[in-house]
C-alpha positions in Angstrom: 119.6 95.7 108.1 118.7 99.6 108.7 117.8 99.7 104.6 115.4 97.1 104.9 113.7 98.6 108.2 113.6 102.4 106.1 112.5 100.6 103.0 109.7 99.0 105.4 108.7 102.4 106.9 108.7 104.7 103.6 108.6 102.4 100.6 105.2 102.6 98.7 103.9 100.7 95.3 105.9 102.0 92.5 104.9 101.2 88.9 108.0 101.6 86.7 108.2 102.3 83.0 111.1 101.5 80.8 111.8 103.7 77.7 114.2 103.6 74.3 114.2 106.6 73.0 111.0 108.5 74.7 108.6 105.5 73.6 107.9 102.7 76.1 110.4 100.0 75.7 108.4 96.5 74.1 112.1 94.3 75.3 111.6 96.0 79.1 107.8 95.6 80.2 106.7 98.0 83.0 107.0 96.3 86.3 105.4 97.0 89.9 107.2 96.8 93.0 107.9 98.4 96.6 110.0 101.4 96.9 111.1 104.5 98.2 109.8 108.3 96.4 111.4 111.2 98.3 110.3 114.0 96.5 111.2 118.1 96.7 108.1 119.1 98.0 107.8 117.0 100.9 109.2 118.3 104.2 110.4 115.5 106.1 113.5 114.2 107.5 113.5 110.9 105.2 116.6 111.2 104.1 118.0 112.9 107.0 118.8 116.1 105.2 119.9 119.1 106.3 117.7 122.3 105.4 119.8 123.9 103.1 120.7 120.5 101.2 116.6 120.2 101.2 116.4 123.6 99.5 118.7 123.3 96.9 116.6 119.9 96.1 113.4 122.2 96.6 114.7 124.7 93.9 116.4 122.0 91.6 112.7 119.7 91.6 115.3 117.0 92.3 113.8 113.8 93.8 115.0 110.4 95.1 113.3 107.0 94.0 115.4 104.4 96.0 115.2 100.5 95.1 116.3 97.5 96.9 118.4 95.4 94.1 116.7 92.2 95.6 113.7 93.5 94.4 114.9 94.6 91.0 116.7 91.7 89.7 117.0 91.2 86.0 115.9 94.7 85.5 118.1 98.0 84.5 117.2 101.7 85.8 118.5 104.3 83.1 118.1 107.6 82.4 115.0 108.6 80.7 113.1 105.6 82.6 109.9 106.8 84.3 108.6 106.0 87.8 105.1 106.3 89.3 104.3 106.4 93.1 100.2 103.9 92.3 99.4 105.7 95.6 99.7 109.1 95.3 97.3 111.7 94.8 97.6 112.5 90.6 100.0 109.7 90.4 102.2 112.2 88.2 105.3 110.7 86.4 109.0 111.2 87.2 111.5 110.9 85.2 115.1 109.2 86.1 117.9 112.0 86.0 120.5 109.3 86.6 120.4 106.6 88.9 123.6 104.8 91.2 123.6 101.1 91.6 127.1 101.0 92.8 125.8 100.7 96.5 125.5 96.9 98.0 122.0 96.7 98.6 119.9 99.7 96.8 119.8 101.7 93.7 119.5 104.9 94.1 117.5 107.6 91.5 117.8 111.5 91.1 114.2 112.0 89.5 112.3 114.9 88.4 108.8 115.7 86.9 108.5 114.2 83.6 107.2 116.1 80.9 105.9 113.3 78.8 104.3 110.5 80.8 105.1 106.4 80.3 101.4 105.6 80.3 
C-alpha cells in the first residue's frame, strides 16, 4: 500500500492533545503515535506539490498532519485539537484547522501554529 510505504518514510512521533473548549479534554487523554507533519516552511516534495500550491500554503502557515485510521482507532481529530511533532527542534504546537477522515485509510489535518499550547 503506497500510504503505508510514505507513512514509513515521513511519519515521525506525534503526541496529540484533545481539547473542549481551549482546555485539555479529561474524557480524551493525550495519546502518542506515528504520523505524518508537513509543514509550510519545509521545502520538499512530500506531498508532491507544485510550487505555487506550496506558496500559497507558505503564506497561509497552513500545514498537513496525516494519520493512518489503523493507528487512531477509538479516537476523534476535531478542530481546535493540538498536535506535537516529540522530535522536532522547539517541539511547538499546531493547532487542527479542520481535519478529513472521509478517505479509506488516513485522516488528513490542515494545521497551523497554535497560539495557546496543549501542554
Amino acid at each position: 500500500m503506497a500510504t503505508g510505504s510514505a507513512h514509513k518514510l515521513w511519519g515521525e512521533p506525534v503526541r496529540l492533545s484533545f481539547l473542549k473548549e481551549g482546555l485539555v479534554d479529561p474524557a480524551r487523554p493525550q495519546i502518542e503515535l506515528r504520523a505524518q507533519l508537513h509543514l509550510p516552511e519545509e521545502v520538499d516534495g512530500k506531498l508532491g506539490r507544485s510550487a505555487s500550491q506550496f506558496s500559497t500554503e507558505v503564506v497561509s502557515g497552513v500545514g498537513r498532519l496525516i494519520i493512518l485510521k489503523a493507528d487512531f482507532e477509538g479516537h476523534t481529530l476535531k478542530t481546535g485539537d493540538q498536535a506535537r511533532g516529540l522530535e522536532r527542534e522547539g517541539a511547538h504546537w499546531f493547532e487542527v484547522i479542520s481535519a478529513d477522515s472521509r478517505g479509506n485509510d488516513q485522516i488528513v489535518a490542515q494545521i497551523s501554529l497554535a497560539t495557546k499550547s496543549a501542554s
